[in-house]
N, CA, C and O of each residue as an XYZ file, in Angstrom:
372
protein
N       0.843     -1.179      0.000
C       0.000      0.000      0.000
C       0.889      1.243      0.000
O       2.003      1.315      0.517
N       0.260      2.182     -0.632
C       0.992      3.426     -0.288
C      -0.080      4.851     -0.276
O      -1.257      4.929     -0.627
N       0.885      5.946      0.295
C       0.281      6.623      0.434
C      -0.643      7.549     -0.399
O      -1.247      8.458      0.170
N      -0.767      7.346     -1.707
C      -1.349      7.730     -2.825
C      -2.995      7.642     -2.609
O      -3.450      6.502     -2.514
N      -3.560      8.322     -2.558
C      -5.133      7.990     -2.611
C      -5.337      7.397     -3.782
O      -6.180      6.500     -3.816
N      -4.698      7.720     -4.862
C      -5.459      7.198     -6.670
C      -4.966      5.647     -6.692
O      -5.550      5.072     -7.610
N      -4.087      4.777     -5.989
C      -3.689      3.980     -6.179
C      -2.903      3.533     -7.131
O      -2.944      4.144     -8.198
N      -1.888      2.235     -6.994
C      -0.955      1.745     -8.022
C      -1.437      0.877     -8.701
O      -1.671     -0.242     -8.247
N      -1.775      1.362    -10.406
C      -2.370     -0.178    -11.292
C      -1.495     -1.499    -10.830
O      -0.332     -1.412    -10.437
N      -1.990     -2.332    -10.903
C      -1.321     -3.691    -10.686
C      -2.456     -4.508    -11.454
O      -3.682     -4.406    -11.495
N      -1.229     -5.633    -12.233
C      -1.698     -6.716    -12.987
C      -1.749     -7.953    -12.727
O      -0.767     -8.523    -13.203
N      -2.815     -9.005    -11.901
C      -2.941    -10.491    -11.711
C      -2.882    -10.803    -12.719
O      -3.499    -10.230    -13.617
N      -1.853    -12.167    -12.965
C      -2.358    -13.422    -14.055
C      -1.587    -14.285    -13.348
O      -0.763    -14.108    -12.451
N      -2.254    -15.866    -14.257
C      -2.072    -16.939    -13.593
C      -1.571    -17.617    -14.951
O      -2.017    -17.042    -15.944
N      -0.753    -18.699    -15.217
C      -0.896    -19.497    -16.661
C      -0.696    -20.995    -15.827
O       0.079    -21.264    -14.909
N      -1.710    -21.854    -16.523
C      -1.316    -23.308    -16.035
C      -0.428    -23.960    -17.192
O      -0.775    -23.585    -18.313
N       0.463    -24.704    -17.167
C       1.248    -25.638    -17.992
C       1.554    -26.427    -17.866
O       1.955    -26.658    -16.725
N       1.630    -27.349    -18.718
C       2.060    -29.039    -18.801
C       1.650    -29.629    -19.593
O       1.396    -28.854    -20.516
N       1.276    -31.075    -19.969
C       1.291    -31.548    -18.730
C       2.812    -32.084    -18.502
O       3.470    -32.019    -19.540
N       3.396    -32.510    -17.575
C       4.749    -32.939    -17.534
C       4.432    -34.944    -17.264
O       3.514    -35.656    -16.856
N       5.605    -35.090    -17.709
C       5.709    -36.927    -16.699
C       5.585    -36.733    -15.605
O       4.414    -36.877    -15.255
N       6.536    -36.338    -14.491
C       6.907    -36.163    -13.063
C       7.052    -34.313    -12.886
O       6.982    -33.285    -13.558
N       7.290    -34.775    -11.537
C       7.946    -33.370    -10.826
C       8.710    -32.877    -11.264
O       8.632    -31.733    -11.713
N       9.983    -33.793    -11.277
C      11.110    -33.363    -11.154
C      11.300    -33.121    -12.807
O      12.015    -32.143    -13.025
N      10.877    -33.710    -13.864
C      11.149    -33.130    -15.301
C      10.446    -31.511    -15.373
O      10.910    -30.749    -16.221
N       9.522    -31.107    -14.623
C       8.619    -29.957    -14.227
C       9.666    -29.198    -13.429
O       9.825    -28.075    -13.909
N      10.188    -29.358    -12.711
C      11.288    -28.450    -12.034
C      12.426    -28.318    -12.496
O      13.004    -27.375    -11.956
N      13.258    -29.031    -13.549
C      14.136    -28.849    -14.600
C      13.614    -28.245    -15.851
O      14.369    -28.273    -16.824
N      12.553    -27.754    -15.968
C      12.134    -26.684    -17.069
C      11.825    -27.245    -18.446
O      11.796    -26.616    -19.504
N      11.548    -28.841    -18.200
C      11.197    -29.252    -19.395
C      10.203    -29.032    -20.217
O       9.139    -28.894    -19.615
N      10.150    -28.968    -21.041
C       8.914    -28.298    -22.816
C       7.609    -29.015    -21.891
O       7.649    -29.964    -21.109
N       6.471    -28.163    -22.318
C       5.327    -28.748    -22.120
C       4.432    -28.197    -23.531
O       4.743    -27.337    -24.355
N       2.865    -29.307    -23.411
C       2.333    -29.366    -24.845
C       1.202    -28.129    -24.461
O       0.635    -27.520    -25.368
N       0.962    -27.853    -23.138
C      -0.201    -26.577    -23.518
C       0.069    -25.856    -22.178
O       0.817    -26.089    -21.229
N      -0.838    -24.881    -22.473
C      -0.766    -23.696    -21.259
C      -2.121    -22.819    -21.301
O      -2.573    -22.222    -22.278
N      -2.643    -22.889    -20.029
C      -3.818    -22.263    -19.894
C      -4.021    -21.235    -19.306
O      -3.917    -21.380    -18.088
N      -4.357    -19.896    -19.736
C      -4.030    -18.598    -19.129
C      -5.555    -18.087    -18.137
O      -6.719    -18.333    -18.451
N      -5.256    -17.614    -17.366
C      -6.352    -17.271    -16.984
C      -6.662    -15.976    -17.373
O      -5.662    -15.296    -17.605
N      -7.894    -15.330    -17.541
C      -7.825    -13.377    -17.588
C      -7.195    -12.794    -16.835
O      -7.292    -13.165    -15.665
N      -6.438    -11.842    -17.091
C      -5.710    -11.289    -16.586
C      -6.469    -10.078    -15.293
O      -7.395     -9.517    -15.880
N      -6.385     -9.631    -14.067
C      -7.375     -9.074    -13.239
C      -6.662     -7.952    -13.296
O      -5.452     -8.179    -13.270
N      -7.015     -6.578    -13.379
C      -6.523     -5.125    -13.017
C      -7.239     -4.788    -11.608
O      -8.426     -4.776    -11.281
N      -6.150     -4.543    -10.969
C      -6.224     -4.062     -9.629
C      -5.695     -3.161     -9.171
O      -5.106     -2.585    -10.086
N      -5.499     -2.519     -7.970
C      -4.844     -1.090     -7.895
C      -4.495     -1.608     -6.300
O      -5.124     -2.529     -5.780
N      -3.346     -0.840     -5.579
C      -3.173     -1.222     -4.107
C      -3.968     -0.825     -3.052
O      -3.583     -0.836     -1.883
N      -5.514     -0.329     -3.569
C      -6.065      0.184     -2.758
C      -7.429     -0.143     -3.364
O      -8.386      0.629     -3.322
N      -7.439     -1.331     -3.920
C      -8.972     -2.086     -4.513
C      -8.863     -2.895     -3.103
O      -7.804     -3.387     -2.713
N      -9.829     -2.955     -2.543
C     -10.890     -3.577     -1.197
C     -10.919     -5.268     -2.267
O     -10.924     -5.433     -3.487
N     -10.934     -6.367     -0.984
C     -11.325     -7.626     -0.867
C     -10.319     -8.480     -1.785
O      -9.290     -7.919     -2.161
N     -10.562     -9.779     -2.154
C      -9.736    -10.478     -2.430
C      -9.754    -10.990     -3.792
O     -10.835    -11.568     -3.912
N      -9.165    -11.057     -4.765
C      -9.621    -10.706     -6.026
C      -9.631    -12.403     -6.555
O      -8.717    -13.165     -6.241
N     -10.454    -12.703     -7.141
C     -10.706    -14.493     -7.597
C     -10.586    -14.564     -9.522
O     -11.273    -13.890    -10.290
N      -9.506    -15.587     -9.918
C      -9.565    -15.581    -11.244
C      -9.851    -16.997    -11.619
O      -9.464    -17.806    -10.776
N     -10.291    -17.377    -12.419
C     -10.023    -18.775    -12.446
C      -9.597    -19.677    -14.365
O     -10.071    -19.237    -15.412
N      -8.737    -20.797    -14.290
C      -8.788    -21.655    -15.626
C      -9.854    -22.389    -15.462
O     -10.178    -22.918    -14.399
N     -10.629    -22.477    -16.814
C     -11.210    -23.393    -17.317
C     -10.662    -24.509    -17.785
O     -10.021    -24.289    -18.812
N     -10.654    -26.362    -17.216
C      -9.893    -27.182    -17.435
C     -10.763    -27.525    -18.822
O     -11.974    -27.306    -18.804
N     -10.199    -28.007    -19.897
C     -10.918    -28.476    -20.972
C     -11.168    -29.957    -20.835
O     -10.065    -30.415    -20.536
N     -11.941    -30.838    -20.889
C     -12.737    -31.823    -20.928
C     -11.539    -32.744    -21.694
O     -12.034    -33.867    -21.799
N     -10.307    -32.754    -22.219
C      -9.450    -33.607    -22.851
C      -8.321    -33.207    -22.295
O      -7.397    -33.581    -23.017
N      -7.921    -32.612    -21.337
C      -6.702    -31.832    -20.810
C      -6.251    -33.405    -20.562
O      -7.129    -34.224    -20.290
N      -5.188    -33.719    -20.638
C      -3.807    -34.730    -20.036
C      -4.275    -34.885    -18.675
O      -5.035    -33.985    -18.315
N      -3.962    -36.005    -17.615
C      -3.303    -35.987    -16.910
C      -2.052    -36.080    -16.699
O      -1.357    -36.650    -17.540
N      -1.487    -35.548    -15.542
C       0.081    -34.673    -15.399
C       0.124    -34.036    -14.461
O      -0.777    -33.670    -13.707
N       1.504    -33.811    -14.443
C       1.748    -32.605    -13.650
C       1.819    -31.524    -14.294
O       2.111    -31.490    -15.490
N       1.539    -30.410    -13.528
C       1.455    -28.837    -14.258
C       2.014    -27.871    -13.453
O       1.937    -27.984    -12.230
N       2.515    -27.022    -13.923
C       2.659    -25.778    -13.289
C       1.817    -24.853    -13.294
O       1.043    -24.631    -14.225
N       1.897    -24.136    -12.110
C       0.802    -23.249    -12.100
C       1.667    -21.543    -11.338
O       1.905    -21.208    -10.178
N       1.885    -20.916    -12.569
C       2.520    -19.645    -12.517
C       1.295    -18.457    -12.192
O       0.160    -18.368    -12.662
N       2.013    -17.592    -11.191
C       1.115    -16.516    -10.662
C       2.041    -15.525    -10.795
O       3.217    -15.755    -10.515
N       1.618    -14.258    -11.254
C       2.289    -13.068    -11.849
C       1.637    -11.613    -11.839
O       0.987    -11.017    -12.697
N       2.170    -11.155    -10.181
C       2.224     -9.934     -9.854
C       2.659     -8.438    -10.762
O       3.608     -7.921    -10.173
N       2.346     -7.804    -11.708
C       3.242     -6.797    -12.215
C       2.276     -5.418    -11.630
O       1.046     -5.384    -11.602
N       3.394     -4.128    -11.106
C       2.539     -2.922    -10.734
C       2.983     -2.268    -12.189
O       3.558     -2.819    -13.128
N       2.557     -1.019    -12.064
C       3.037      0.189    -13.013
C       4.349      0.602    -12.679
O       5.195      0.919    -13.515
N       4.490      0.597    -11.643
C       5.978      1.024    -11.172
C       6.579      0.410    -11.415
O       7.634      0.684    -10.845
N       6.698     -0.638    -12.146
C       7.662     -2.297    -12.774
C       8.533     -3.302    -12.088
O       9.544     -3.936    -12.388
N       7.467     -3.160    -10.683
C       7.918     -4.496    -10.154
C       6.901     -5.461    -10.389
O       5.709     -5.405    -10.689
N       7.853     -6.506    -10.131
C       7.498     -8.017    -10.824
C       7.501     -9.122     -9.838
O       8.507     -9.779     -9.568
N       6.557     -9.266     -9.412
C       7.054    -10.681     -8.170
C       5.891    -12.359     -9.036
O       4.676    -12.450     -9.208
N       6.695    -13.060     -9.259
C       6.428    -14.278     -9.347
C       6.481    -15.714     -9.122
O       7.489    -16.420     -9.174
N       5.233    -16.087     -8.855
C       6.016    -17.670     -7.820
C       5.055    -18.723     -8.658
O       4.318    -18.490     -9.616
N       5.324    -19.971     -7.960
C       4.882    -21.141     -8.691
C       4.302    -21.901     -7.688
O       4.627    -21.738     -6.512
N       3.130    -23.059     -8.180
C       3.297    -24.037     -7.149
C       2.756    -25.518     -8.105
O       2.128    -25.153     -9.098
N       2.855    -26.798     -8.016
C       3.053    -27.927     -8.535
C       1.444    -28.225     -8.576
O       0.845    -27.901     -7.550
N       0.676    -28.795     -9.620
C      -0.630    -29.225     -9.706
C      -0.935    -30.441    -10.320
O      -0.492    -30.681    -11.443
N      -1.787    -31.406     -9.592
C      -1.453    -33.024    -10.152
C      -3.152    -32.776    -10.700
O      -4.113    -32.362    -10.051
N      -3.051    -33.284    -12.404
C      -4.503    -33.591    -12.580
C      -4.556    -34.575    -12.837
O      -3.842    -35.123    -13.677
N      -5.739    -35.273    -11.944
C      -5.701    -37.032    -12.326
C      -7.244    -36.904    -13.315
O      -8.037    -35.981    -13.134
N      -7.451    -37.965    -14.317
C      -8.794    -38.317    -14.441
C      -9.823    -39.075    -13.809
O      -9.521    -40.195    -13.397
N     -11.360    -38.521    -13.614
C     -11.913    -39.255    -12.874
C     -12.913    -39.728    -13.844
O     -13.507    -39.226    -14.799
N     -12.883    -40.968    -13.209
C     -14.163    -41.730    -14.516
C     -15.734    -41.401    -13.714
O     -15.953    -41.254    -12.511
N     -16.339    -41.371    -14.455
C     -17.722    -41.040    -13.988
C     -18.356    -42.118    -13.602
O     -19.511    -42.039    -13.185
């Protein structure tokens, strides 16, 4: 936050990717066959509540492992980005 009443634009996005074999080919940066972006959310440091985006999984997506990248950018051009590991299994109906 800062002291600005007009607030700092800031940009949410999320991209899912994979699918991978394992983890560990996923944490050595190996090629994957798709990537699913979510909309991107405009926010400011002084937008109220908690902001929700979401991927749509497509009905033929792989099971795999995926990455799932989250990507902070303000106007002021900082950049904070982190990751965390996502297992999609299939479920039979």
């Amino acid at each position: 936050m800062t002291s600005d009443a007009t607030g700092v634009p800031i940009k949410l996005s999320a991209v899912l990717s994979g699918p991978y074999a394992s983890v560990a080919i996923l944490k050595a940066g190996g090629s994957h066959a798709r990537a699913l972006a979510a909309s991107p959310i405009a926010v400011t440091d002084r937008t109220p509540g908690d902001p929700v985006s979401g991927i749509v999984l497509p009905l033929d997506l792989p099971a795999g492992w995926y990455n799932l990248t989250f990507t902070i950018r303000s106007a002021g051009g900082n950049l904070v980005e982190s990751a965390t590991v996502v297992q999609v299994t299939l479920v039979s109906p």
